[in-house]
N, C-alpha and C positions, 0 to 999 in steps of 0.2 A: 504494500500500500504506500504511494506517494504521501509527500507531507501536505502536500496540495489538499489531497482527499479530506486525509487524517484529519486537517484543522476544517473541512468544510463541513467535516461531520459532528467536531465536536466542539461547533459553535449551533448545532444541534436547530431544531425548530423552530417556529417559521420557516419555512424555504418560500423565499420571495423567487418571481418569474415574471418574464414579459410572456404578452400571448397577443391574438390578435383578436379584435370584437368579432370580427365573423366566426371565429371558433369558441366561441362564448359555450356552445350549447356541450361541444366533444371537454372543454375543461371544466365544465360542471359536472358531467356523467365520472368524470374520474375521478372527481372527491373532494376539486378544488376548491378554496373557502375565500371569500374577499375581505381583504384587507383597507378599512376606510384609511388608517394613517397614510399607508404605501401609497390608497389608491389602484394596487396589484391582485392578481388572485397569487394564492399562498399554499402550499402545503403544511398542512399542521402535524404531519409524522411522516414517520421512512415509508411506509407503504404508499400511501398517496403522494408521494414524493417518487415512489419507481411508476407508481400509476402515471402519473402526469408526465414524467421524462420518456415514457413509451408512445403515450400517444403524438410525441413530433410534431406537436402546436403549442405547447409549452417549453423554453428556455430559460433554466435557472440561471438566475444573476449570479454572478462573483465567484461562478463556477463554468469551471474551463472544459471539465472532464466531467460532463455528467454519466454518462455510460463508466467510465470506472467507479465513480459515485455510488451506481447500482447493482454495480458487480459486488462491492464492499459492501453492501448493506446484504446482498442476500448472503454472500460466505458469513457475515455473521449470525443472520437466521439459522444456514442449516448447522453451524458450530453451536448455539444455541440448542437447536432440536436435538443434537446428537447428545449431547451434554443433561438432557433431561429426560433422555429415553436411557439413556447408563442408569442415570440417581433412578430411574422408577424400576429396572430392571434390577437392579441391586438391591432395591429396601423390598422389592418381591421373592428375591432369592431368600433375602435374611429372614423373612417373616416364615418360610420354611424349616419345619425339621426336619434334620438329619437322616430319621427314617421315611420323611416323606422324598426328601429329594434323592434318596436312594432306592427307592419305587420307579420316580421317573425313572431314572437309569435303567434301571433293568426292562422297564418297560418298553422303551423309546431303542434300546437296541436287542431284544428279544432274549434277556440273559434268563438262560434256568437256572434252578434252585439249587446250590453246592448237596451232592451225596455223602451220608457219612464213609462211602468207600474212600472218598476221593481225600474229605480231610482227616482219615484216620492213613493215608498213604503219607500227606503231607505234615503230620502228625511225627509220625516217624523219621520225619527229615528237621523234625526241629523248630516248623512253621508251625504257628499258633494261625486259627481262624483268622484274628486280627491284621494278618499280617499281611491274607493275600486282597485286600484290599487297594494299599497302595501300593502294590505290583503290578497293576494294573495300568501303572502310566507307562511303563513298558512298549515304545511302540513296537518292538519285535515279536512281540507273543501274536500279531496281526488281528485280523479281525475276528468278534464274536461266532456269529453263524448261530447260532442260537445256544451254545454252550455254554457251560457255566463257567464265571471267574477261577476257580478251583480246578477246572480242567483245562482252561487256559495255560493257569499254572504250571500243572505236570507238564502237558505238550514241550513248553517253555523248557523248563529241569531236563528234561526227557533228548532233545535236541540242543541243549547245554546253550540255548540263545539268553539264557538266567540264570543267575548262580545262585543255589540256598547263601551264601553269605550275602547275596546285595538285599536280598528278601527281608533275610532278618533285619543287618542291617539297618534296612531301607534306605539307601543309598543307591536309585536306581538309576545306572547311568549305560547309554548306549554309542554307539561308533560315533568320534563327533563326523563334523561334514567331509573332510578333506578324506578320513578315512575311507567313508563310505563312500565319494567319486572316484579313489583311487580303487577301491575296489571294483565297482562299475564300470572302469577305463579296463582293468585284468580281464573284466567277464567280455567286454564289446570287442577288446582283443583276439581274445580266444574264439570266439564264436563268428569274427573276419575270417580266423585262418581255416576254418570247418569250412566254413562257406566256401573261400579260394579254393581248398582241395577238394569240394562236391564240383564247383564248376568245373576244374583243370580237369577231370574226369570222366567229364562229359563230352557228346560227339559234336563238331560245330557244324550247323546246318544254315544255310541262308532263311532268310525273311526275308517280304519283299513288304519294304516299307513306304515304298516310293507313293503313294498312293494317299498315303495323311502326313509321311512330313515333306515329301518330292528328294530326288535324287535317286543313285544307286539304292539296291537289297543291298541289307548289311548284315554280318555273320550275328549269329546267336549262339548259346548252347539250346540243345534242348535236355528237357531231367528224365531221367530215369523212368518217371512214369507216364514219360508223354510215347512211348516208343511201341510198336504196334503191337510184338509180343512180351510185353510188360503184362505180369500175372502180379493183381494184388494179394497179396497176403493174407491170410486165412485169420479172422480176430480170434484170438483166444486168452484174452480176459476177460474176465464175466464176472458179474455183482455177487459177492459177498455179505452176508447179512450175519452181524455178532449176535446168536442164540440166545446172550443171555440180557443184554441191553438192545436187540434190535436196530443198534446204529450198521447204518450202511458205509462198507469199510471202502475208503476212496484208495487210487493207487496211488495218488500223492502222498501220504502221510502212513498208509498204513496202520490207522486205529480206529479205537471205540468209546463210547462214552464211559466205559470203564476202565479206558487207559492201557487195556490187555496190549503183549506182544503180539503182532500177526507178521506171516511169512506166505510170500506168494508162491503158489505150485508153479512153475513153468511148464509142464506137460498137462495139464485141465486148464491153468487159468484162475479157480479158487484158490482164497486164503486157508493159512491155517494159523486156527489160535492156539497160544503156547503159556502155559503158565509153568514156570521153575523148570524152564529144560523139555517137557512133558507137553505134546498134542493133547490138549482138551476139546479142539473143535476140527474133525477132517477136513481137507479137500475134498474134490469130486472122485478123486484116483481110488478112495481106501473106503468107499461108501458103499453100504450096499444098496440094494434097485430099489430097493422100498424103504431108504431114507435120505432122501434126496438131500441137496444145501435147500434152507430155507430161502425164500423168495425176498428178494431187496425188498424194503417197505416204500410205501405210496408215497410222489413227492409233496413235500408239508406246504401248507396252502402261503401265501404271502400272506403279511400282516396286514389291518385295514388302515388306510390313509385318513 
């Protein structure tokens, strides 16, 4: 803000203005008020003051910059608005308790209820109920999915992305930035030179591109699967459903709601659950005809908006 502005605005109201008789009628509709000492029509505050400077028949005296004028007046409106939707959004937090605004929470990202399986495992590791609360600022553990904090938890422990000592603790700290782009810069590396060695591999066949950009056909690769006797591959992974929690075991992660080992057959495709060394739950391989793997469960509905 110029000083020009600054001192025009806070010499504050009345805002005197020339205007012309024949727009007598457009500076009245905007709010304008007459002034016997001036003589002038006047604005008597900042709104009717952007009001009149918009409609381009009224020109404020002893102001040079009315359009920056107007621009200064509404950044302070909406810093004004912002400033008082914080104080009302805050003194609504605060009138909040603690078990209510941990209702929302769980409600608002669909968290289930911790099992005593889950904190009698974390139990044994030294974490009090209390504790996996503010483990939970963790951005590594990723997102909910409708699981419970508690089994966030293990996942986290389990893939060593959390240490029981930051837990306890509570000292949760993660890669700062530089690490995590240098690590990001290792991964985009690595998966360049995949790339380079899938295409060097491949057979180079003309395109004839002349036709949307003009000029010569230019060389391509074409992939592996574009090739006439290209046979896709036969799927053979298939849904798994954990018997005794019925979560559906993904091949990404390889678990359950109750945290079990699983190990993928390679020759069916089915998992198998392992507790202490010991298959507790078959594959398809070691089943017999009339006790089939259980059927993945229905997918859970969306939550309503």
């Amino acid at each position: 803000m110029s000083k020009e502005v600054e001192k025009y605005l806070k010499a504050g109201p009345p805002f005197v203005g020339d205007s012309q008789f024949s727009d007598l009628d457009v500076i009245k509709k905007a709010g304008a008020s007459w002034s016997g000492s001036t003589k002038q029509w006047v604005a008597k505050d900042r709104e009717t003051f952007i009001a009149l400077v918009e409609t381009g028949r009224w020109h404020p005296i002893n102001c040079a910059r009315p359009a920056e004028v107007v621009a200064q007046i509404r950044r302070e409106q909406r810093e004004e608005h912002d400033r008082d939707m914080k104080s009302r959004t805050a003194s609504k937090a605060s009138s909040l308790t603690a078990e209510e605004q941990e209702r929302i929470r769980r409600d608002r990202n669909g968290i289930s209820a911790d099992t005593p399986e889950q904190l009698a495992k974390l139990a044994a590791m030294g974490i009090t109920p209390e504790m996996i609360r503010p483990a939970m600022s963790h951005s590594g553990l990723g997102p909910y999915g409708g699981q419970s904090d508690a089994f966030r938890l293990l996942r986290g422990l389990l893939y060593k992305i959390i240490t029981v000592e930051q837990v306890i603790s509570g000292k949760i700290t993660v890669e700062d930035k530089d690490a995590m782009e240098e690590k990001q810069k290792r991964r985009n590396a690595r998966l360049a030179q995949e790339t380079a060695k899938q295409f060097a591999s491949t057979e180079a066949v003309p395109m004839a591109i002349s036709s949307v950009w003009g000029g010569e056909a230019q060389p391509t690769r074409m992939q592996a699967w574009e090739r006439e006797d290209y046979v896709y591959p036969e799927q053979t992974y298939v849904h798994t459903c954990c018997e005794v929690c019925g979560t559906l075991i993904m091949d990404q992660f390889l678990e359950c709601s109750c945290v079990a080992t699983w190990k993928q057959c390679h020759k069916c495709g089915y998992k198998r659950r392992l507790e202490n060394g010991a298959c507790v739950q078959e594959c398809a391989c070691n089943r017999a005809a009339d006790n089939p793997p259980p059927p993945p469960p229905p997918p859970r509905p969306s939550p309503p908006r």
